[in-house]
C-alpha positions in Angstrom: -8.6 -14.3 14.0 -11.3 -15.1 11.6 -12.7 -12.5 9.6 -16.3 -12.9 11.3 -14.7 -11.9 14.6 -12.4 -9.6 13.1 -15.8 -7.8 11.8 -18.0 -8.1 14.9 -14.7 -6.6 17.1 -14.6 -3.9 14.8 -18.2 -3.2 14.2 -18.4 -3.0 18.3 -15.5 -0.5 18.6 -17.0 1.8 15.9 -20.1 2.1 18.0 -18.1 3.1 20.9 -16.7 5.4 19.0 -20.0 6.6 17.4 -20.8 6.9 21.2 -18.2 8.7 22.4 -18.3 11.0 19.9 -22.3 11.5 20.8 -21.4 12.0 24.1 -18.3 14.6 23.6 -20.5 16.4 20.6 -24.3 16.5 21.7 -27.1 17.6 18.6 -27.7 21.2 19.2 -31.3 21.7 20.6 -33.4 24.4 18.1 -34.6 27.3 20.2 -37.9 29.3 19.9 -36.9 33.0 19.9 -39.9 34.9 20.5 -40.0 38.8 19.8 -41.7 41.0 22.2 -42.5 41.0 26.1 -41.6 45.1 26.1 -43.8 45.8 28.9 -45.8 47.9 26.5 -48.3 47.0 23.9 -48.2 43.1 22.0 -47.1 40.8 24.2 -47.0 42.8 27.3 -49.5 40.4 29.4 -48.4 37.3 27.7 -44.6 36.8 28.2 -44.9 34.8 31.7 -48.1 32.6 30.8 -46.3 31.6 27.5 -42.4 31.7 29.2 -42.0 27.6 29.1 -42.3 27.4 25.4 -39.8 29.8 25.0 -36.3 29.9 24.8 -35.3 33.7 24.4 -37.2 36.4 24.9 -36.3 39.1 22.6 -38.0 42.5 23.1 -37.6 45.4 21.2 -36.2 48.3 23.6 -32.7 50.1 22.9 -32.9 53.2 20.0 -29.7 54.8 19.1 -29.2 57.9 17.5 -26.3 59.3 15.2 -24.1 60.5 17.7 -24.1 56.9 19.6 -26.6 57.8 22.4 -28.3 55.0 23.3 -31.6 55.1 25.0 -34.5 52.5 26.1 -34.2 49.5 28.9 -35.7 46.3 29.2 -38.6 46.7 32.0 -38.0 45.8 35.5 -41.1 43.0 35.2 -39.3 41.4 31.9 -36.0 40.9 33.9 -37.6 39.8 37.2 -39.6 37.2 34.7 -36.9 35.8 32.8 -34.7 35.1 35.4 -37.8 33.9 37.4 -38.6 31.1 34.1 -34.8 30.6 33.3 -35.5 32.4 30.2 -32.8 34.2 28.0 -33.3 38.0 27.5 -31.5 39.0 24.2 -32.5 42.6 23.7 -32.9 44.2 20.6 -31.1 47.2 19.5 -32.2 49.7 16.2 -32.5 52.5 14.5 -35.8 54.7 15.7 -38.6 53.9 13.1 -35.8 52.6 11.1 -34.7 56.0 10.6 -32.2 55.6 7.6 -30.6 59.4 8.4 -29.9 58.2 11.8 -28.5 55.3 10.6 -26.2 56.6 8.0 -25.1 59.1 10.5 -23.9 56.2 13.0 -22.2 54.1 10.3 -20.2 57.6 9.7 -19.0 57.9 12.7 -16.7 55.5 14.3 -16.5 57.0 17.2 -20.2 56.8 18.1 -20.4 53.1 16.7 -17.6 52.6 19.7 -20.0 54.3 22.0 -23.3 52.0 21.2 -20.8 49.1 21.1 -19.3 50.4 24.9 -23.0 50.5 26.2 -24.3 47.1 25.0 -21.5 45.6 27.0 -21.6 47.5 29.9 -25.4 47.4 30.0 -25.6 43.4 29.3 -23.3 42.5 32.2 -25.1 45.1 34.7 -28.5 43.4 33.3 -27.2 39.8 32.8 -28.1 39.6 29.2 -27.8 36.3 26.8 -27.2 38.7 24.0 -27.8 41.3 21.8 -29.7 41.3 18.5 -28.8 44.4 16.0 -32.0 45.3 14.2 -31.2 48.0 11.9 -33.3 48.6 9.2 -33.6 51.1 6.2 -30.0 51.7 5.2 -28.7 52.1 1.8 -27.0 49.1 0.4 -23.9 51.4 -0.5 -23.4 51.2 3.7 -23.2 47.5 3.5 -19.3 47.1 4.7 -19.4 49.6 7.2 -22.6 47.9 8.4 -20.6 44.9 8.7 -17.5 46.2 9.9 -19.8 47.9 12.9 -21.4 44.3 13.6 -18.0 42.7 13.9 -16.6 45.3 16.3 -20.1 44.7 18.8 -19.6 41.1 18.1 -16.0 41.1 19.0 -16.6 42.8 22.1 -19.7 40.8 23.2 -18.1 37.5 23.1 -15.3 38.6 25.1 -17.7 40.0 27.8 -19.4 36.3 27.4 -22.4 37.1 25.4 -23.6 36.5 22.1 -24.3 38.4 19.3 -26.6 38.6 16.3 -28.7 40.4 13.2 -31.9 40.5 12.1 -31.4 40.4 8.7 -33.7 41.3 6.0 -33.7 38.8 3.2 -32.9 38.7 -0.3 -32.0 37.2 -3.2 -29.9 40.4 -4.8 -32.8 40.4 -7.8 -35.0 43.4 -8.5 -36.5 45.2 -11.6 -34.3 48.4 -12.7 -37.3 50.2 -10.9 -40.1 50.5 -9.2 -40.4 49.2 -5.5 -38.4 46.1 -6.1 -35.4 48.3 -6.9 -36.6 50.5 -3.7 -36.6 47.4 -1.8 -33.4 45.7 -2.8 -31.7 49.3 -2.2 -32.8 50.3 1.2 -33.5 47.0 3.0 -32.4 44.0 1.6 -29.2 44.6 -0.2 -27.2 45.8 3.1 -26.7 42.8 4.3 -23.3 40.2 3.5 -25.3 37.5 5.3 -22.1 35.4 5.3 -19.4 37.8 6.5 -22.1 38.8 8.9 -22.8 35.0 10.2 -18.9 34.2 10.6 -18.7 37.2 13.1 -21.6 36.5 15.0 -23.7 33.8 16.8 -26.7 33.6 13.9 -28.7 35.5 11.9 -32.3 35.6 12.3 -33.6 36.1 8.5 -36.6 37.7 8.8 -38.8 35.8 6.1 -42.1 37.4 6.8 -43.4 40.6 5.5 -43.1 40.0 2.2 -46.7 41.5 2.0 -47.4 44.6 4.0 -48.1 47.9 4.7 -46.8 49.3 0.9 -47.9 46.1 -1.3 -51.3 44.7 -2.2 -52.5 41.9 -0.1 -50.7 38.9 -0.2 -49.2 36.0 1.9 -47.3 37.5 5.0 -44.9 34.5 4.3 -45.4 32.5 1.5 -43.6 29.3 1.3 -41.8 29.5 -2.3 -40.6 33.2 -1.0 -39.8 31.7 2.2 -37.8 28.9 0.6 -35.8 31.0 -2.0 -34.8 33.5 0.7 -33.4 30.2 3.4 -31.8 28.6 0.2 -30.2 31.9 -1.2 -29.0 32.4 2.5 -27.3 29.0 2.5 -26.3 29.6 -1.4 -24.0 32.6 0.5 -22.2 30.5 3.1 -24.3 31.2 5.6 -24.2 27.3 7.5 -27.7 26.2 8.2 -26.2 25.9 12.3 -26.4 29.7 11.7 -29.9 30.7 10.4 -32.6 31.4 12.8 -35.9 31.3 10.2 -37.9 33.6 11.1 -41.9 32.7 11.4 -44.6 34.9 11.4 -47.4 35.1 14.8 -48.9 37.7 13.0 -51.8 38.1 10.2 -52.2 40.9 7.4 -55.5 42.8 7.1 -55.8 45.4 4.5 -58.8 48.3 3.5 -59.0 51.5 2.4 -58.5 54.0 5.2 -58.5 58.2 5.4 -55.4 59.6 6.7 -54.7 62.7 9.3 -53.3 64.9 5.8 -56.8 64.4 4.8 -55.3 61.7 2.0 -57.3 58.2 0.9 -54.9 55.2 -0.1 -55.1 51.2 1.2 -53.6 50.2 4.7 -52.2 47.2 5.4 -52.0 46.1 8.8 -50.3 43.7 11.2 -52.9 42.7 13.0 -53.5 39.7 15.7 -54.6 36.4 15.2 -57.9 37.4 17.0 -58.7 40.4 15.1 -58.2 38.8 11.9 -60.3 35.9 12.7 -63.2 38.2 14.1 -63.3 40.4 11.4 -63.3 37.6 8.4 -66.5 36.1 10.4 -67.6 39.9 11.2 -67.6 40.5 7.0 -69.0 36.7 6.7 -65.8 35.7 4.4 -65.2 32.6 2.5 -61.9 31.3 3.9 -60.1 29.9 1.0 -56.9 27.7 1.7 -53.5 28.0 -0.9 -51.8 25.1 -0.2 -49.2 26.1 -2.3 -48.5 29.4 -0.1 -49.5 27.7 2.8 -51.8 30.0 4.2 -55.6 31.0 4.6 -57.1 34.5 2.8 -60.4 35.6 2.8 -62.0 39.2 1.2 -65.5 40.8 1.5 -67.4 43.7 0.5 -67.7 46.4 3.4 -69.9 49.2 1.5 -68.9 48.2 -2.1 -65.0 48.0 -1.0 -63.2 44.7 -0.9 -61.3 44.2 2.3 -58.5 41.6 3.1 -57.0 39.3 5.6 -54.2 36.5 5.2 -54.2 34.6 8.3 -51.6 33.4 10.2 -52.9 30.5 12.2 -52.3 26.8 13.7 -52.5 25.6 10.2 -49.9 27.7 8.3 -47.9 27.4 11.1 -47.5 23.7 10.1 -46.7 23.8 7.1 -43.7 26.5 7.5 -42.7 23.9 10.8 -42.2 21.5 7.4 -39.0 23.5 6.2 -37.0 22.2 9.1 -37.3 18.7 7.7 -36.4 20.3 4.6 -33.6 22.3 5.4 -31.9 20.2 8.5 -29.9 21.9 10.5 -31.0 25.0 11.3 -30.4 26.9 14.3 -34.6 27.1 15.2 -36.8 29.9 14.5 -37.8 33.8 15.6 -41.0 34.4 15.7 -42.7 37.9 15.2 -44.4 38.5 17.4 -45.7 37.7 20.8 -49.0 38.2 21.8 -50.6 38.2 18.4 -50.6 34.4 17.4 -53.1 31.9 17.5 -53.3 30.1 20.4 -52.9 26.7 19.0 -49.6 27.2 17.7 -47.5 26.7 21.1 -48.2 22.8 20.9 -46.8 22.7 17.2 -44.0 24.5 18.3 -43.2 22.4 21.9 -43.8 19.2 19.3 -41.1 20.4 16.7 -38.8 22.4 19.3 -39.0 20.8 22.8 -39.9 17.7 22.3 -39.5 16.0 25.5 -37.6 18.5 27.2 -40.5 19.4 29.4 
């Protein structure tokens, strides 16, 4: 056999291996999760209308307390939808007002933490759920392992029912100041989570990259890239594979003024606020819209009698520049977005073109 043929028989054999192999081990399609679709409130009118671009439909329903009660359901309407648009329903499950006493209480109590974990199986099967999310928030970082030893009992016990499991995980990137709200921050919400040990028991993690500007800081991007990329590479500095990192997106826009309270105190709100109202009221205070392309977002400020007030918007064209991580982080699992009902219409196209590209 000459050494021509010898290369053209083995070239053709590797490509029907390459094949095979395609065949046996398909690309993982990324999925939109999309939060909301209660019944109440954001998204409540929105779910069905918007239902083909979305893969799972996540809304925030089930509160626990210490003792293990779980109360809440996912609305008759939501089921009848999802199951109507072949949509999954992946509820989430949390802490009431990220109640940090609650929560502390639960992780003390095994017993209880066998009771939630006893419901959310019980409940999903009844229901027909995809999954569970945990979305536990506010917990002191010293409650980190018994966080994750709680996650991989639930997650344990969901995948042998046949459903999967996951966290919303605040991010980090273990740094903060020796004080101040940093050190808050780092202590309360983003150091009690071991991302990795977390992502081997479970599904994914959905790292929640927004809100790095909100209700307690000045204005300021609701999801600046650099902050966005340091959290997703820290992530994937832990072990966390990039098959197992849902990035979470921002629908929403920040809007901050001065505001007088119930107690009769004075101090700056910031707001989540929709698309729409942040649009109206930066062409209500007739605003300069100034881009940052190196945050990758629009913010605009006025005088409303002598005050500044602020908006960062979340719109089409942040939207695509955040859509540009996937390219520079391949592999990731897709993306859950915050939250339904509050984005700019013109984002569902961008997301169809980087998500479902012809799959419908």
């Amino acid at each position: 056999m000459s050494s021509i043929s010898f290369c053209i028989r083995t070239g053709r054999l590797m490509w029907r291996f390459a094949l095979l192999f395609l065949l046996a081990y398909p690309t993982l399609a990324q999925e939109v999760i999309v939060y909301g679709g209660s019944g109440k409130g954001r998204g409540a009118d929105s779910f069905l209308e918007r239902a083909n671009h979305i893969d799972v439909i996540s809304p925030q329903v089930y509160a626990v307390d210490s003792l293990g009660n779980v109360r809440g359901g996912v609305p008759e309407r939501l089921l009848n939808e999802a199951k109507q648009t072949g949509t999954h329903l992946m509820p989430l499950i949390m802490n009431p007002g990220f109640n940090q006493e609650i929560m502390h209480g639960l992780l003390n109590n095994f017993d209880a933490q066998r009771k939630v974990v006893d419901f959310m199986v019980e409940e999903g099967q009844n229901f027909g759920y995809w999954g569970w999310q945990f979305d536990f928030e506010n917990i002191d970082h010293t409650y980190k392992d018994r966080f994750t030893d709680f996650f991989r009992m639930a997650a344990s016990a969901l995948h042998e029912a046949g459903m999967t499991a996951s966290v919303a995980v605040v991010p980090t990137n273990d740094q903060s100041e020796d004080s101040g709200f940093s050190r808050y921050m780092q202590e309360n919400w983003r150091g009690n989570f071991d991302m990795a040990a977390i992502a081997e028991a479970g599904d994914f993690i959905s790292l929640m990259t927004y809100a790095v500007h909100g209700g307690p800081t000045a204005p300021g991007p609701i999801a600046g890239l650099p902050w966005v990329r340091e959290m997703l590479q820290y992530a994937l500095d832990q072990g966390v594979p990039a098959e197992k990192i849902s990035l979470g997106l921002p629908f929403y826009s920040g809007y901050w003024y001065p505001d007088c309270f119930g107690d009769g105190s004075v101090k700056v709100r910031g707001r989540e606020v929709s698309y729409a109202l942040a649009d109206s009221v930066l062409t209500a205070g007739g605003a300069d819209r100034t881009w940052l392309p190196e945050q990758g977002v629009t913010y605009g400020f006025w005088q409303h009698f002598g005050v500044f007030r602020w908006v960062f918007l979340e719109d089409a064209r942040s939207m695509t520049e955040r859509l540009k991580l996937f390219d520079e982080f391949p592999g990731l699992r897709g993306a859950s977005i915050w939250v339904l009902g509050t984005e700019d219409p013109a984002v569902w196209p961008l997301l169809d073109a980087r998500f479902h590209e012809g799959d419908r």
